[in-house]
N, C-alpha and C positions, 0 to 999 in steps of 0.2 A: 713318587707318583701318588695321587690323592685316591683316596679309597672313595668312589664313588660310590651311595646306596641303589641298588637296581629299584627300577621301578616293580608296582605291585605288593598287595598285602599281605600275602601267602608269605612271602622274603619278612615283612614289616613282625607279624606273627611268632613268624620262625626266631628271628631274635628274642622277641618278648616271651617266647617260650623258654630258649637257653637262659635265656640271664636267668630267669622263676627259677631256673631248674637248679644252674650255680650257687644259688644264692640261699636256695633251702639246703643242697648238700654239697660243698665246694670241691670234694673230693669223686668226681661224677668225672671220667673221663671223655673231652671235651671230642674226639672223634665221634663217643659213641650217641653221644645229644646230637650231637650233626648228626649222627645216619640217619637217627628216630626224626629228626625235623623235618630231610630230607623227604622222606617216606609220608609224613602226618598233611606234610603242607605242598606235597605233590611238586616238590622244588626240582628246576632240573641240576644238570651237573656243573653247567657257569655260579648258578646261585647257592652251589656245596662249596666251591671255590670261595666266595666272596665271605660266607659265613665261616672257614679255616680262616680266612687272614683278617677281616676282623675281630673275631674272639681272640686269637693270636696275637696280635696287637695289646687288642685291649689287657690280656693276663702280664703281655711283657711291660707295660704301664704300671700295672703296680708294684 
């Protein structure tokens, strides 16, 4: 099944804030960026969803 991106910014943000976040310290457990996303960008719990199997994905990629 295709990982469709939800519509909205807040979601669009939220990614661009995880990646910043992995990328300055790769050792950042990836739950707890989701919570703080979750919390900063007023996400609800579908788009906590989508942001776990995306990142998830993306780390089992490399």
């Amino acid at each position: 099944m295709p990982n469709i991106m939800p519509e909205g910014e807040n979601i669009k943000k939220a990614i661009k804030w995880i990646s910043g976040n992995l990328e300055e310290k790769d050792n950042q457990p990836l739950p707890i960026l989701i919570e703080k996303a979750v919390f900063k960008f007023d996400l609800s719990p579908k788009d906590a969803d989508f942001l776990t199997g995306f990142f998830g994905k993306r780390k089992a990629e490399k």
